[in-house]
ROKEBA-524369 format. One line per field, with one value per residue (C-alpha): residue in one letter; z negated, y, x. Coordinates in Angstrom, 1 decimal. Example, Ala and Ser with C-alpha at 12.3 -4.5 7.8 and 13.67 -1.06 7.14 Angstrom:
REM residues 2
rest c(a,s)
zz c(-7.8,-7.1)
yy c(-4.5,-1.1)
xx c(12.3,13.7)
This chain:
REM residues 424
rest c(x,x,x,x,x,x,x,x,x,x,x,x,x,x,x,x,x,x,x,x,x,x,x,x,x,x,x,x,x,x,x,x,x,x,x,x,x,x,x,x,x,x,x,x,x,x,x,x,x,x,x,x,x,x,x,x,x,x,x,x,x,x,x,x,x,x,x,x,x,x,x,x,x,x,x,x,x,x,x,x,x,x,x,x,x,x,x,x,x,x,x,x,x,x,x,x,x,x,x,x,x,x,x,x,x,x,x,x,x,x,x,x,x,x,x,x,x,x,x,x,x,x,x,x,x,x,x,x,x,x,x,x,x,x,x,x,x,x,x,x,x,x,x,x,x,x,x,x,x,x,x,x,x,x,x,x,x,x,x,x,x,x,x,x,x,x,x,x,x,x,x,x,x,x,x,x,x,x,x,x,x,x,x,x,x,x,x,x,x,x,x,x,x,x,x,x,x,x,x,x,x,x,x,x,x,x,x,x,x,x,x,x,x,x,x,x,x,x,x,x,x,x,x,x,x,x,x,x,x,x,x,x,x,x,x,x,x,x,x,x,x,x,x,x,x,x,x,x,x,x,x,x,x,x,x,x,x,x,x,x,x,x,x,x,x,x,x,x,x,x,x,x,x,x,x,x,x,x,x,x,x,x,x,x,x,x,x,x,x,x,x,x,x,x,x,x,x,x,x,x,x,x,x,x,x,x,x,x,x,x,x,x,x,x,x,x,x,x,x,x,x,x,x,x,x,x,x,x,x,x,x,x,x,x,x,x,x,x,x,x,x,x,x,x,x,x,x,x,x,x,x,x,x,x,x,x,x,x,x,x,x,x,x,x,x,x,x,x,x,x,x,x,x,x,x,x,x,x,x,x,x,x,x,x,x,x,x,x,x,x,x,x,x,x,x,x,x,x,x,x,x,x,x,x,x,x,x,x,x,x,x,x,x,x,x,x,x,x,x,x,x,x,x,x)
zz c(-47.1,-43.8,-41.0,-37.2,-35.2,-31.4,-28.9,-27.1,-26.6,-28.4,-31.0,-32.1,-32.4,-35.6,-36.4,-37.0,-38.2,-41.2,-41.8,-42.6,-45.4,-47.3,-50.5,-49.6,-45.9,-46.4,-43.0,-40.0,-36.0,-33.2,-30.4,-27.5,-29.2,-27.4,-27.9,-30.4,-32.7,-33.2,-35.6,-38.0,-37.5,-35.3,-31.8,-30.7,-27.0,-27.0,-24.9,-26.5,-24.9,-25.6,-28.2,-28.6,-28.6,-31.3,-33.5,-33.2,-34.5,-37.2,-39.0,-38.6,-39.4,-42.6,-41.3,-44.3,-42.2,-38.1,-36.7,-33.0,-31.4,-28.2,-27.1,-24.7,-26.9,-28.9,-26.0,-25.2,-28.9,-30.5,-34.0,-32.9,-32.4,-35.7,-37.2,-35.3,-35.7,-39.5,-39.5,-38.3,-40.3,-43.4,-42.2,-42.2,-38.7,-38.3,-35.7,-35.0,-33.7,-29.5,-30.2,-32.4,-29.6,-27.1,-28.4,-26.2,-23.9,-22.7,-21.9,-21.5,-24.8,-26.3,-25.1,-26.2,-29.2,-29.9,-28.6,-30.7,-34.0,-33.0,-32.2,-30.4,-26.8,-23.4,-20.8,-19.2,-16.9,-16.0,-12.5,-10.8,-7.0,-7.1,-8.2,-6.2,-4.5,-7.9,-8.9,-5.9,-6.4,-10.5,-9.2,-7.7,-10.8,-13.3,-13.0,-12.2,-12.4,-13.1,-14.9,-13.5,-15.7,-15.0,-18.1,-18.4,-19.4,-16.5,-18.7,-18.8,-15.1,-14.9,-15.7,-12.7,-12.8,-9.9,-8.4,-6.2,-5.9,-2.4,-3.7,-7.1,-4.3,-2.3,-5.9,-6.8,-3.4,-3.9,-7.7,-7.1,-3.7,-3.2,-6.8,-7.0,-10.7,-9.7,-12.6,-14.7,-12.3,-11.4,-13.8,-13.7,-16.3,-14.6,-17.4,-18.1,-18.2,-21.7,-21.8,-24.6,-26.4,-27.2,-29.9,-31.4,-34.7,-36.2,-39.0,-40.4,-41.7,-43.7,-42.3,-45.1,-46.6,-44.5,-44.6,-42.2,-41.0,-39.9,-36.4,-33.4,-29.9,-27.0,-23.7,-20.7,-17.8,-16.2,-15.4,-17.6,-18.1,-18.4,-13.9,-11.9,-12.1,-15.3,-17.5,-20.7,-22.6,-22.3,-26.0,-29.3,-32.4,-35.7,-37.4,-35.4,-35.8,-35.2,-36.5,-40.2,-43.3,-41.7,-38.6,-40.1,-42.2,-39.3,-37.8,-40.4,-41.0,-37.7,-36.4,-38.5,-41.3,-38.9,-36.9,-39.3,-40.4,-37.2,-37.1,-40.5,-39.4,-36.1,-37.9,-36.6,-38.7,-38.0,-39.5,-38.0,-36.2,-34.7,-32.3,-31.8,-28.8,-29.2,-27.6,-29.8,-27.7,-29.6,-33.1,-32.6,-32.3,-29.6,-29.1,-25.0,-25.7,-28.6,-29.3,-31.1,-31.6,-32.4,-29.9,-27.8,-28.3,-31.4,-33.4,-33.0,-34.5,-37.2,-38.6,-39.7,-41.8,-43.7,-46.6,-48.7,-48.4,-45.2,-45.5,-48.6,-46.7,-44.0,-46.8,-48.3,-44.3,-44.8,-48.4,-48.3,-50.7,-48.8,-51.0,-53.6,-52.2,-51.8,-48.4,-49.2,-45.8,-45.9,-45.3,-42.8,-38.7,-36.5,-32.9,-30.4,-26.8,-24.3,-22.1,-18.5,-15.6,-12.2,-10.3,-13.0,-13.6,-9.6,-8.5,-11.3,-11.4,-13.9,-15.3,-16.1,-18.8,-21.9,-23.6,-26.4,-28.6,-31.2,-30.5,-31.9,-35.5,-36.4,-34.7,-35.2,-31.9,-31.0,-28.2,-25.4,-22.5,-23.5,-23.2,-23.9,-21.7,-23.5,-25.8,-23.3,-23.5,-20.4,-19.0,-18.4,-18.6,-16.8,-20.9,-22.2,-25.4,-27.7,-29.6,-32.9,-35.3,-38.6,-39.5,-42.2,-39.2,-35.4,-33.7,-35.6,-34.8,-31.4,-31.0,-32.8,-30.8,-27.3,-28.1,-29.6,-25.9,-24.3,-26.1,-24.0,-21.1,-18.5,-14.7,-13.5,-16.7,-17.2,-20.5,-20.9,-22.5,-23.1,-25.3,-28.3,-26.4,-26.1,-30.3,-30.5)
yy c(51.6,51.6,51.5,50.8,51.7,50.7,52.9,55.8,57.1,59.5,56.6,56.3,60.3,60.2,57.1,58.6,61.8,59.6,57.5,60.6,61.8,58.5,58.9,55.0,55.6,56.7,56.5,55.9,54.9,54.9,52.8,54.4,57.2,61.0,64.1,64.7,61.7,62.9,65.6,62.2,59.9,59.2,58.0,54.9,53.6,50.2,49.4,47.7,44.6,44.2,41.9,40.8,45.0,45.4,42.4,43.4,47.1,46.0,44.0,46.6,48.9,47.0,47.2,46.2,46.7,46.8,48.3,47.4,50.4,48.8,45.7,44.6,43.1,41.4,39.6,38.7,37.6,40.0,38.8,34.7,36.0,37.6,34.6,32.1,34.1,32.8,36.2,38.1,35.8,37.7,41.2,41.9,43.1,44.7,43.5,39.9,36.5,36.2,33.3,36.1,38.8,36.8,38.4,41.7,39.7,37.5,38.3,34.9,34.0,37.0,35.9,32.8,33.4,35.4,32.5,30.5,32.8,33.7,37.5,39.7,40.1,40.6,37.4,36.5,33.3,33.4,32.7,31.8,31.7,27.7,29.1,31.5,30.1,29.8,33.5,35.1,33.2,34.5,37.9,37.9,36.4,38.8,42.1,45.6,47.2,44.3,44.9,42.9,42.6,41.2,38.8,39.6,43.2,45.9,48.7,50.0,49.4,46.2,47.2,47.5,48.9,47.9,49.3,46.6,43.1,43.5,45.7,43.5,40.1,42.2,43.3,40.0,38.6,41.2,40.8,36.6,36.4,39.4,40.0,43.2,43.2,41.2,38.0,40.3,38.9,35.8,35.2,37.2,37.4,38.5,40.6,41.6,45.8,47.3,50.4,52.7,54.8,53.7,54.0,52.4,50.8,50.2,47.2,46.6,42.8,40.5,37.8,37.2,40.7,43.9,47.9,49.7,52.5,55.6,54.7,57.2,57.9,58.3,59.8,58.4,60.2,62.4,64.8,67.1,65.9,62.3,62.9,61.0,58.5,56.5,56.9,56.1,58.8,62.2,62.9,61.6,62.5,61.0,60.2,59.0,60.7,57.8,55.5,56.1,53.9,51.5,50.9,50.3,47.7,45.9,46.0,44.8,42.2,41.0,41.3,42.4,39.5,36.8,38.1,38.3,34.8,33.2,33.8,32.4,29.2,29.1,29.1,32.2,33.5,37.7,40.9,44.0,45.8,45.0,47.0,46.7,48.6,48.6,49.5,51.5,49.5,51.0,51.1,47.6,47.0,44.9,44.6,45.1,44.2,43.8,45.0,43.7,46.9,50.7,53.0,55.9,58.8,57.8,56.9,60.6,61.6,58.6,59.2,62.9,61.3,58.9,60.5,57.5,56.6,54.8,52.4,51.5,50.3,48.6,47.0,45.6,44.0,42.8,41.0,40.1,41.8,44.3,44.3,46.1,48.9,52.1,53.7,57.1,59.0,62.4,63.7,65.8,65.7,65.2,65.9,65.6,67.6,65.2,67.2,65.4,66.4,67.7,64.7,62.5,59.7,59.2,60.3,63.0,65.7,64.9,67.3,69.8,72.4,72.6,75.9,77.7,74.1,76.7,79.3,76.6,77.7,75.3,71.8,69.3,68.2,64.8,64.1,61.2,62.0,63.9,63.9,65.9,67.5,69.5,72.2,71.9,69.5,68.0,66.1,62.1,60.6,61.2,61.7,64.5,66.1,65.5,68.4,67.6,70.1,68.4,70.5,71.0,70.0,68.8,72.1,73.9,71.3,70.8,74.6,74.4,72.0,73.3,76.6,75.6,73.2,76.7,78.1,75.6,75.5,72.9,73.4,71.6,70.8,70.3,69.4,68.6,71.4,69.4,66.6,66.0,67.9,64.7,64.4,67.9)
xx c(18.2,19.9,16.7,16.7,14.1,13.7,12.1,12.5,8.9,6.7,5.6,8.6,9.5,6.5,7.7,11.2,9.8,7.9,10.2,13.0,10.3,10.7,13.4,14.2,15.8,19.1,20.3,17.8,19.4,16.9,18.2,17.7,16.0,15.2,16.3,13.5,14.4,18.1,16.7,15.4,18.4,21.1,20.1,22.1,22.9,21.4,18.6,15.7,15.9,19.8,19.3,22.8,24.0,21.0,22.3,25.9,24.7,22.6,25.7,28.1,26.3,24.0,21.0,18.4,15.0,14.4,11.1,10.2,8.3,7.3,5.9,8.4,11.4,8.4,7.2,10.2,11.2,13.8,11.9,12.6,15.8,17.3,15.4,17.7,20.7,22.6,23.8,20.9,18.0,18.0,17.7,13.3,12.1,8.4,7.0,5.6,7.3,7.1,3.8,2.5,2.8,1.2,-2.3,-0.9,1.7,-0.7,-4.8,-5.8,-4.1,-5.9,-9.3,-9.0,-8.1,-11.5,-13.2,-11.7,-12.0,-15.5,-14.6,-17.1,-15.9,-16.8,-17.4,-14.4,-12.9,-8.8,-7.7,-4.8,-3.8,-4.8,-8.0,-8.9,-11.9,-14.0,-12.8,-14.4,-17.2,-17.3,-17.1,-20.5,-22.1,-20.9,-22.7,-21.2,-18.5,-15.9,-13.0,-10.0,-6.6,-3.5,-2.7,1.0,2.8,2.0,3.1,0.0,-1.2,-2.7,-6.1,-8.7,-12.3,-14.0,-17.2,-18.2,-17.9,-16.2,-13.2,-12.6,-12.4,-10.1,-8.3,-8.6,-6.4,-3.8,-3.5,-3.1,-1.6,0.3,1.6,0.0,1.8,4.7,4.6,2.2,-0.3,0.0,-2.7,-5.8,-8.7,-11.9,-14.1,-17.7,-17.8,-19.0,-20.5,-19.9,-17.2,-13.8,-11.8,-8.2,-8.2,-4.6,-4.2,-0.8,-0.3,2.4,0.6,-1.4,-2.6,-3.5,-4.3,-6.2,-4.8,-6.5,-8.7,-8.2,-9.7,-7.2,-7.8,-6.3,-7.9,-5.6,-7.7,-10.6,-13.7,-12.1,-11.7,-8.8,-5.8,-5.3,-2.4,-0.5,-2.7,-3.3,-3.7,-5.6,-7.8,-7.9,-10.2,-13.3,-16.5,-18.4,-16.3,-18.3,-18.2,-20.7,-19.2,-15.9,-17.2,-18.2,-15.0,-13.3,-15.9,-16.6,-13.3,-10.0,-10.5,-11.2,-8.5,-5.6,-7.6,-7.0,-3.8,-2.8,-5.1,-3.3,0.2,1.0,3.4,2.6,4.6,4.0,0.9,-2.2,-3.6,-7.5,-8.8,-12.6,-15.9,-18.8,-21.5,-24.8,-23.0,-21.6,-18.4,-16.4,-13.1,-11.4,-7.9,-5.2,-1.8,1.6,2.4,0.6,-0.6,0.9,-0.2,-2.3,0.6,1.4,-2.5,-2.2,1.2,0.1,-2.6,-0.3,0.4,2.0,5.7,5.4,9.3,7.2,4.4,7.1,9.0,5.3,4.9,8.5,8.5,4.7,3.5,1.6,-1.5,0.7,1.4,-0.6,-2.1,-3.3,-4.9,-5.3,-9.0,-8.1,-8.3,-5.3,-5.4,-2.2,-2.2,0.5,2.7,3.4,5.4,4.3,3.0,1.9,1.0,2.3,5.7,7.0,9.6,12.6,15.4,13.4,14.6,12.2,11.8,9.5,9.6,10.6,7.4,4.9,3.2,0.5,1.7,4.1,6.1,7.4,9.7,8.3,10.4,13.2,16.9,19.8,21.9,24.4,22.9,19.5,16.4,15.6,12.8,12.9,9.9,6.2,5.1,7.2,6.4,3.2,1.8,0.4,-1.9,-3.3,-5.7,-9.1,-11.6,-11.4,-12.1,-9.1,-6.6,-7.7,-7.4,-4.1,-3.0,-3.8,-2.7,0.9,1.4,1.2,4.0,6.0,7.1,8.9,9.0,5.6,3.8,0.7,-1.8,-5.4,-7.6,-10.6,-9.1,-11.6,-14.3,-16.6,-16.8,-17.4)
């Protein structure tokens, strides 16, 4: 089978990396790719929302399955679009239909939808610039800290946590009159705060059938101790130590069979991921957000864990006939250490040389921000490398892990050394 992959980010480097184990992928092409997915394929030009460059490749070169990394051609329907293309229609792509991605492209849709479907989630209202008046009026009702989010794509910005009803009205104003988040936020959905400990769980779906992958805890605190800015993940352990037998067979109850349910009710037609970012609230589960797609950097801790032929699983999400194929997980403890430039997540330093990728003994590394220039690997990206150590039990692969991110070294870098810690 000829496979494309879109993306360019540290997702896709294990995606590319698993997908080069399976006997069925004769040749893989990662449009735009990095300089880390070159070693599993052959990294193609095309920028991920070029739908007409992508379709044009994927005929000439007999394409037989597509897999969309990130969210944003979803949203904006490179699915709809091979399916309204004669030439383009027959060739499977993982990854749901633009109505279908709406559950990450859109909050309000998303909440909704649990409404609707009867999902445990936090309070919410939506509000709008014309609505102003009765959102700053909500905000006093609601209870502390409020979490404002921008209901459109804010790559990974539009969340705020506010401490006090003054700053989320003043938030609020910015977000709806100022366009804090540009179109992202022309819509705002004002949220009740849960308290507890998050975690990620993955679900792959034909639409009709599903497997649960492995779950994973992500870290997106800059700083140690989970301390400063916000960012697009620091690093990630799989599995969950709270995430037992029970707990899991609440989440799948309560909210990944009504979920893929809904959807099917709804007409929904849905291939690809789901994403179900989740608050442990007492040993009850409660979902915060979802996603079209899977999680950066826990695909990098999930991936490791997949031991079954994972095109196998992709074709199962493409023919649906997922139910008949096997998901073996290894019983064994990933953990992944990110790599980010000097300055992250504000203004970062770029073109860095990367060296000692070679020097690392117990870990696997995937590319994230990565290009190359010549024979040397450069920085690109704020998220540059992620360092990942499957090992017999937490502590060794968190040790692993850390102590392989040392052996390299880039102009400005910095890691986390505490990633896991809290689980511990």
């Amino acid at each position: 089978m000829n496979i494309l992959l879109l993306g360019s980010g540290g997702r896709e480097s294990a995606f590319a990396w698993k997908i080069a184990q399976s006997p069925k992928c004769e040749q893989l092409f990662i449009a735009p790719g990095n300089a880390g997915t070159s070693q599993y394929g052959k990294n193609v030009d095309i920028k991920v929302t070029d739908f007409e460059g992508i379709g044009r490749f994927a005929i000439d070169n007999a394409i037989n399955l597509v897999l969309v990394g990130p969210e944003e051609p979803l949203v904006k329907g490179i699915h709809d679009f091979f399916l309204a293309d004669e030439k383009l229609k027959n060739i499977p792509v993982v990854g749901p239909q633009r109505e279908g991605a709406q559950l990450e492209g859109s909050k309000d849709f998303s909440k909704q939808f649990m409404v609707r479907h009867n999902i445990p989630a936090a309070a919410s209202k939506t509000f709008t610039k014309d609505t102003l008046n009765d959102g700053l009026t909500y905000l006093a009702t609601i209870g502390l800290p409020i979490v404002l989010k921008a209901d459109g794509l804010a790559a990974g910005k539009g969340v705020l946590i506010c401490l006090s009803v003054e700053e989320a009205q003043q938030e609020l104003k910015e977000m709806l009159t100022e366009a804090k988040f540009g179109e992202a936020s022309s819509m705002v959905v004002v949220e009740q705060f849960l308290q507890g400990i998050e975690l990620s769980v993955f679900v792959m779906t034909d639409g009709t059938h599903y497997k649960i992958l492995p779950e994973a805890k992500d870290y997106k605190r800059i700083g140690e101790g989970d301390t400063g800015l916000n960012t697009g993940g620091m690093g990630s352990v799989s599995p969950v130590p709270f995430a037992d037998k029970a707990f899991m067979q609440k989440v799948e109850e309560r909210i990944i069979i009504p979920t893929v349910e809904g959807l099917k009710k709804e007409n929904i037609s849905y291939k690809g991921f789901i994403f179900i970012g989740l608050m442990n609230c007492a040993g009850e589960p409660w979902v915060i957000e979802y996603n079209c797609r899977m999680g950066d950097p826990e695909t990098e801790s999930v991936m490791p864990r997949v031991q079954s032929d994972f095109v196998d699983l992709l074709l199962g999400v493409a023919e649906g006939n997922l139910n008949e194929r096997k998901l073996i997980i290894a019983d064994k403890t990933a953990a992944t250490v990110m790599m980010v430039a000097g300055g992250y997540p504000g203004e970062y330093l770029k073109h860095k040389t990367i060296t000692g990728i070679e020097n690392v003994r117990g870990s696997q590394v995937f590319h994230a921000g990565t290009y190359l220039d010549n024979e040397a690997i450069k920085t690109s990206g704020g998220r540059v490398l992620a360092v990942t150590s499957l090992q017999d039990n937490m502590f060794t692969a968190l040790q692993q892990a850390t102590a392989d991110a040392a052996r390299i070294y880039f102009d400005g870098m910095y890691f986390r050394k505490d990633i896991g810690f809290d689980l511990l």
